[in-house]
N, C-alpha and C positions, 0 to 999 in steps of 0.2 A: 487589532482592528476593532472588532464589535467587542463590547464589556457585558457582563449578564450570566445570565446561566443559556446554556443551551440545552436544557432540557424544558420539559413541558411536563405538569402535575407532577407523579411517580412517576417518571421517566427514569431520574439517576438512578432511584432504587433497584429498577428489574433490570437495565442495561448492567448495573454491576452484579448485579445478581449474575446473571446470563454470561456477565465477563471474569466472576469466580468459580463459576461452576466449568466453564473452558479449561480452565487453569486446573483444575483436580480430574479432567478426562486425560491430561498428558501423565506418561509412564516415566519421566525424568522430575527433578528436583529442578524449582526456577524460584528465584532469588528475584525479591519486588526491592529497589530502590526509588530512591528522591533525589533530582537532584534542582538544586535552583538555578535558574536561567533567567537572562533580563526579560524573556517574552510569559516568565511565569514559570511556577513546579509543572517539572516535567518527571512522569513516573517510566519506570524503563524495565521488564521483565530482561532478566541475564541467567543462560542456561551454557551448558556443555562443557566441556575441560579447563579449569580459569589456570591452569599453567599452561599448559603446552599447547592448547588449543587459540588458533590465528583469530582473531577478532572481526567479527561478520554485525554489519548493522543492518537490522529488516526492519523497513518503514510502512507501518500497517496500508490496506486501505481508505478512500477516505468514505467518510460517515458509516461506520464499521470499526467492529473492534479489534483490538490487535489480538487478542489470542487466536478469533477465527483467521486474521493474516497468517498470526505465526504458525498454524497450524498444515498449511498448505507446504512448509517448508522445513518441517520434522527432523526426515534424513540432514541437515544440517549440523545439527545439536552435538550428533554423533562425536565430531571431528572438530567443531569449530567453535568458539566464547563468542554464541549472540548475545549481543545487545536490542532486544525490541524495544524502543519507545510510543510511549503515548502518544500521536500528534497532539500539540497544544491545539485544543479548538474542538477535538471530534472528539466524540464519544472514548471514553476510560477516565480514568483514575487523573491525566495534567491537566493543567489549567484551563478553563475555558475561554479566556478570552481567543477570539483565533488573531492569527497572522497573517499576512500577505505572503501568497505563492507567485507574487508578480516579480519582487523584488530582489533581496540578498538577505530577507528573514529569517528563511528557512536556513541559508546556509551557516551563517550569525548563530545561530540556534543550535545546530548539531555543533560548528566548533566546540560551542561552549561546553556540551556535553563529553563530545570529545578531550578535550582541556581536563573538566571532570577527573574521566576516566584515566590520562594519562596515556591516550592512545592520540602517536601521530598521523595516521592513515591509517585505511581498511579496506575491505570488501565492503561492498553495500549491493543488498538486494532490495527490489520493490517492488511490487504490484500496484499498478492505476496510480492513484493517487500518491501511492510512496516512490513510484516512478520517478516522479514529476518533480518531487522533490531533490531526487538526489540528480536531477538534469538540475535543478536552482545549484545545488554543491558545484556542477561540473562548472558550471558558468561564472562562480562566484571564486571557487578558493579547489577549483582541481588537485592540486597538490595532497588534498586531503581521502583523495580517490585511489586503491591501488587497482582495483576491478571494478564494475559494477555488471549488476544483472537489472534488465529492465522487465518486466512480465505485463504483459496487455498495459503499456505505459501511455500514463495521461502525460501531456508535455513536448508532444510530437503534433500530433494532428485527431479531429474530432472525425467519429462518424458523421453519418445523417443524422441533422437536428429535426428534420421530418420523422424519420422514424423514431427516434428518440421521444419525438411530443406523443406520437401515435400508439409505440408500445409502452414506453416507460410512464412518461409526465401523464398521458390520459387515466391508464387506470390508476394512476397514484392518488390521482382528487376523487377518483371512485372511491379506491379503498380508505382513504379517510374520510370520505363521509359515509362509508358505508359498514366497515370495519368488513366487507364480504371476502371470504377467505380466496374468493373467484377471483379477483382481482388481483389480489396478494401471487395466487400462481401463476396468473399471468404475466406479473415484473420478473419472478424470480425464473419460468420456464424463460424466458425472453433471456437473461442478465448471464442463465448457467446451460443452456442448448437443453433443457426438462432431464438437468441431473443433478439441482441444488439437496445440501443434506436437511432432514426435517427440522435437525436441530439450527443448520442456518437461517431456513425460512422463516420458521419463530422469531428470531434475532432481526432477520432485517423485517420484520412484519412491525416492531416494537421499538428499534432507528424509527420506522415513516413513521410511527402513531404519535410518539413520543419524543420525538429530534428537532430543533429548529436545525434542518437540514443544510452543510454547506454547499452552497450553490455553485460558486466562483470556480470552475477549476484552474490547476496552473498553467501558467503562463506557458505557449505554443514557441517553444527555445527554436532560435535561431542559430546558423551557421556560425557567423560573426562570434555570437558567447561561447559558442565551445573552439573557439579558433588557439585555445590554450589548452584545450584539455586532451588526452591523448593518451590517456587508459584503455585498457583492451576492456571492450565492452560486448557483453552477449542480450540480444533484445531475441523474448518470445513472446509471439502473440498469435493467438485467434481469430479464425475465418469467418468465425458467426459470434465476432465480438460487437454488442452495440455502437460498443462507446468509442474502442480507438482497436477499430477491424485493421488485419492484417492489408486488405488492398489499400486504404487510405497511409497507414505507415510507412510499408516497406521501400518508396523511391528516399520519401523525405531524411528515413532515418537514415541511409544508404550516403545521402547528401550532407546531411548538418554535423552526423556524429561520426570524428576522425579514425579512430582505431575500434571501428565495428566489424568483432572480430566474427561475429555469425547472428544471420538472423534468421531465429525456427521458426517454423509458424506449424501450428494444430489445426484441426478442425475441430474446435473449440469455441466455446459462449466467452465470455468476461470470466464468469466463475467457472473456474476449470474441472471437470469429474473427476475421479478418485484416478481413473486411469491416465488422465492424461497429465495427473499430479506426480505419477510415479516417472513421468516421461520427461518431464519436466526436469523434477529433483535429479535425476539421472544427468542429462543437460546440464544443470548447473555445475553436481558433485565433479563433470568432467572439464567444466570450465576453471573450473576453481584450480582443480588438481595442475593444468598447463601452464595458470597465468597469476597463481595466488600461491 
């Protein structure tokens, strides 16, 4: 879609900054690859057993970088060969131009990757924005899915756009025109229920300043697309989520997605606490173990 840079001044510098320095806070060894795709280099961080360990692909959130994604998702690494990629388009190391999440881009995209790797199906896990993505995979080329995990998933249904203009969008044009760090807690108490980590807030304080920000989210997947797909899927989400709250989810997801084999919900923001990260990862470890 859009060609350019998406950054703004020193933007790429401190975002990678910020996105190497993630990278040496983990206590495992992760392998940075390249690979090329027709939508652009796409960078892919690969950690955990590369024999014996099942292949799990975690797609970051969006405008956010993939190590604070991959980091909510640790416990993984253990047991399983992730793959995290870059989204083409947001913030790290792949290409900037972005893609359309309305269409069969995104799914086009991981095949290729997949192809890459020599992997014919997998697990896939996502939060928000990498959600949504892997509902574009369910819709597009299923086959390519053996489980997925959905976490506070964009691609279902939106909160309140009222509240959203009032908590998020209002003080967002504060805090860039203000740089006031008041503001800044304000999105991020709002985004994490006031338990985002300091080193995230920095991060996403330096996305708003510095991000020509993606606006678009993905496409609101219908019944009809997933009328082929039929992987046992696990969706958790959050009571005090902005952006895709468990009361606006839970009938739709119940409805459009076929083999919805549980859905948790926390009393949780968007950005999950340390505790309810381990309740999570627990959740998934036991999803995986039945159905992967």
């Amino acid at each position: 879609m859009g060609q350019g840079t998406i950054y703004k001044s020193e933007g790429k510098r401190l975002i990678t900054q910020h996105y190497d320095n993630y990278l040496k806070s983990f206590d495992f060894d992760v392998e940075q690859i390249y690979v090329g795709t027709s939508y652009g280099k796409t960078h892919i961080l690969v950690a955990g057993p590369p024999e014996e360990g099942k292949p799990i692909f975690i797609f970051q959130g969006g405008n956010c970088i993939n190590p604070m994604t991959l980091s909510w998702f640790l416990p993984l690494v253990d047991k399983y060969r992730v793959y995290a990629p870059d989204t083409i388009g947001h913030p790290g190391y792949s290409s900037e131009s972005r893609i359309s999440a309305k269409d069969n881009s995104f799914a086009q995209w991981i095949k290729e990757l997949m192809d890459y790797l020599n992997i014919d199906s997998s697990a896939f896990v996502g939060p928000s924005y990498g959600a949504g993505i892997i509902l574009r995979l369910a819709t597009f080329m299923p086959d390519k899915i053996d489980c997925a995990v959905l976490v506070s998933p964009a691609g279902i249904r939106l909160g309140s756009k009222i509240r959203m203009i009032k908590d998020i969008l209002l003080p967002l044009v504060l805090f860039n025109g203000t740089s006031s760090q008041k503001y800044l807690n304000k999105i991020t108490d709002t985004m994490s229920d006031y338990s985002m980590r300091e080193i995230d807030k920095k991060i996403i304080g330096d996305v708003f300043k510095y991000i020509k920000l993606e606006q678009e989210m993905p496409k609101l997947t219908t019944k009809e697309e997933l009328s082929h797909y039929s992987s046992p899927t696990l969706i958790i989400a959050g009571k005090k989520d902005i952006f895709f709250p468990e009361s606006r989810l839970n009938k739709v997801a119940r409805e459009i997605i076929p083999n919805l084999i549980a859905f948790n919900t926390y009393d949780m923001g968007h950005f999950p606490s340390e505790e309810y990260l381990k309740k999570i990862n627990n959740d998934i470890v036991e999803f995986l173990t039945d159905y992967y």
